[in-house]
C-alpha positions as CSV (number, residue, x, y, z in Angstrom):
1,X,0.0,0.0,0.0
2,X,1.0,3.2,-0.7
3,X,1.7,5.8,2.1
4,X,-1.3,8.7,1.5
5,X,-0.9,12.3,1.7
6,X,-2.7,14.8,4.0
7,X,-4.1,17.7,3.3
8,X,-1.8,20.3,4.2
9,X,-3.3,22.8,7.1
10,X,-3.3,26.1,5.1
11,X,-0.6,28.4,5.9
12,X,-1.7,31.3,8.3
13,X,-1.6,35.0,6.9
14,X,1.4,36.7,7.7
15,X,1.0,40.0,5.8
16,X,-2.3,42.4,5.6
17,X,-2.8,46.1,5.6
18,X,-4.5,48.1,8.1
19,X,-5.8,51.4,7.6
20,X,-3.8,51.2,4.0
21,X,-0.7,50.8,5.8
22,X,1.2,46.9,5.2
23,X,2.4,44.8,8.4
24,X,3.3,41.8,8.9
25,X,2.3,39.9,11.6
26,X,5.3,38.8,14.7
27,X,3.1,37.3,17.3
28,X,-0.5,36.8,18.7
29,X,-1.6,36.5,22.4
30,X,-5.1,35.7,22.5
31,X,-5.7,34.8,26.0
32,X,-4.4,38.8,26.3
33,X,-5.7,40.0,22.9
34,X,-2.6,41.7,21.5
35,X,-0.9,41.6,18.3
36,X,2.5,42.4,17.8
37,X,3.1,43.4,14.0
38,X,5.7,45.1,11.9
39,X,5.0,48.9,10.6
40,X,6.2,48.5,6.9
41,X,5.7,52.6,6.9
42,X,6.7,53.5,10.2
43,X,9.6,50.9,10.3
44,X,8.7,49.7,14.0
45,X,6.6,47.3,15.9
46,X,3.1,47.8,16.9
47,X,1.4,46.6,19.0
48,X,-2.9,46.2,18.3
49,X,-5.7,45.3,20.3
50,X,-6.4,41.6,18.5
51,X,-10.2,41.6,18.4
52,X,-10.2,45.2,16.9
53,X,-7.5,44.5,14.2
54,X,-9.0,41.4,13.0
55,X,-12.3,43.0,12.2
56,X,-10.6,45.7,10.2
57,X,-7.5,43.9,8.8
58,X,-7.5,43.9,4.7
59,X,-5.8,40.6,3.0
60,X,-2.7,41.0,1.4
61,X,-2.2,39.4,-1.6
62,X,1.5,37.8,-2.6
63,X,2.2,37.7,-6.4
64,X,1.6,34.2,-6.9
65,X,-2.1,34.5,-6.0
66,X,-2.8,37.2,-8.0
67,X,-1.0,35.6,-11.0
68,X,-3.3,32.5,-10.1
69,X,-6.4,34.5,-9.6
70,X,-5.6,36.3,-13.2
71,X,-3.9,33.7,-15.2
72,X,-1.2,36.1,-15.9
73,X,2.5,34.9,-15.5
74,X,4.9,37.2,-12.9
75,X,6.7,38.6,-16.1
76,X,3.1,39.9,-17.5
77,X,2.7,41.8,-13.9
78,X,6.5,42.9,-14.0
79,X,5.8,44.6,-17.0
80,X,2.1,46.2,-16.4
81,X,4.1,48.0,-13.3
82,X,7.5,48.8,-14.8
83,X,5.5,50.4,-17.8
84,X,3.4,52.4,-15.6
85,X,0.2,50.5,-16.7
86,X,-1.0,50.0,-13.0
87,X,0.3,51.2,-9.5
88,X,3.3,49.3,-8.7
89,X,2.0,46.9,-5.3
90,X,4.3,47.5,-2.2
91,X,7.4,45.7,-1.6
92,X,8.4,44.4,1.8
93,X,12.0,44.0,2.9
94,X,13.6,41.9,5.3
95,X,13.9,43.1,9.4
96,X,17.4,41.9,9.7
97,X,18.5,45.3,9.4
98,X,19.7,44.5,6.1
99,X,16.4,45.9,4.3
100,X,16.5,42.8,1.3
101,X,13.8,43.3,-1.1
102,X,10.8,41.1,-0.1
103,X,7.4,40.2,-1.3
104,X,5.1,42.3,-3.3
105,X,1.8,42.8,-1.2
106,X,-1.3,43.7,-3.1
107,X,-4.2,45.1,-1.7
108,X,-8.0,44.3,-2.7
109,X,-8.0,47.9,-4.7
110,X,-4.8,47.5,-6.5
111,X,-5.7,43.6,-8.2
112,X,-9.3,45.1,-9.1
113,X,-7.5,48.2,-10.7
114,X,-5.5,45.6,-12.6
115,X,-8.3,43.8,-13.5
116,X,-9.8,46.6,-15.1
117,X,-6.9,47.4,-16.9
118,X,-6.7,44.0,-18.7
119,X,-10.7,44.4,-19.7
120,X,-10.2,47.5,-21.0
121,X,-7.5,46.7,-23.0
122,X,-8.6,43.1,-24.0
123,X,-5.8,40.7,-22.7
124,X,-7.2,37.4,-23.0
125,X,-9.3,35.6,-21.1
126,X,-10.3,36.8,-17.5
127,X,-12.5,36.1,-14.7
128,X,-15.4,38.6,-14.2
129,X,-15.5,41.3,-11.8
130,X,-17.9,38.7,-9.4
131,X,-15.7,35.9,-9.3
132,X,-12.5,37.8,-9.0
133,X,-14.4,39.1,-6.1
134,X,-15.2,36.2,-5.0
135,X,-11.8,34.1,-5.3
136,X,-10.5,37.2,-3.6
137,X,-13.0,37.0,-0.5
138,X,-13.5,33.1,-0.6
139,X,-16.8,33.4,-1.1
140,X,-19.3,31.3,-3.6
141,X,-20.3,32.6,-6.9
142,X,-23.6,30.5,-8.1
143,X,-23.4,29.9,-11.8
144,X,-26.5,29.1,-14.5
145,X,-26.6,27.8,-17.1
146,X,-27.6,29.4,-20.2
147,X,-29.6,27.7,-23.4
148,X,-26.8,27.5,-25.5
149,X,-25.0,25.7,-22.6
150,X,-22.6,28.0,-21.6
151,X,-22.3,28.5,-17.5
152,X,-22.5,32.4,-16.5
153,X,-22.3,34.3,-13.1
154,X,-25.3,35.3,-11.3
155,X,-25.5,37.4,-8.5
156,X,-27.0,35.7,-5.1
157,X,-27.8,37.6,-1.7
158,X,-25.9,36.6,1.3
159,X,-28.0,33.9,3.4
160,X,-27.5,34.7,7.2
């Protein structure tokens, strides 16, 4: 018999904007509801009342997601930015006082803005606005299908 893999646990979020601002998340005390996070802007460590920062914390996005999300290779968004097409995403560095280059974080605003960049200009096939929303938020998008047999999104109300 052959050994069988788990599903993998998926990786915690490590990076996500506040208030516009990118940090990356050091440490979590529950039991005392603080987070200790990194100031990308500010270049120092904050600390946050958990509770409060989880209800208002955006998602950052790392380049691989979007490029999955899109169907664009990183080359593709290398260029859109270094021609000035779209708002180049922020670029974290390392905090071992060295200041590498990191990860590009994207926020919500700045794949959407991309998004509409590629409609407008008619680069190959992309999601609609409602499922890039949706992959973006993990939500469902309800599909129907349509008399010639092609599947289309459909808007549906939240069910609380």
């Amino acid at each position: 018999m052959g050994k069988e893999k788990k599903a993998k646990a998926p990786k915690p979020k490590r990076y996500f904007f506040l208030d516009g601002v990118p940090h990356k998340k050091l440490q979590i005390n529950r039991g005392a509801d603080i987070l200790i996070a990194w100031n990308y802007i500010e270049r120092k460590r904050a600390a946050y009342v958990w509770s409060v920062a989880r209800r208002n914390m955006e998602t950052a996005f790392l380049g691989p997601q979007v490029q999955q999300m899109l169907g664009k290779h990183r080359n593709s968004l290398y260029n859109y930015t270094s021609q000035g097409q779209i708002k180049k995403p922020f670029r974290t560095y390392s905090l071992d006082g060295t200041n590498r280059p990191g990860v590009y974080l994207w926020t919500e605003k700045d794949i959407l803005g991309l998004h509409e960049m590629l409609v407008q200009r008619g680069y190959g096939l992309l999601p609609s606005r409602t499922e890039l929303l949706a992959m973006m938020r993990n939500d469902v998008v309800l599909y129907t299908k349509t008399r010639d047999g092609n599947f289309t999104p459909v808007w549906q109300e939240k069910d609380w």
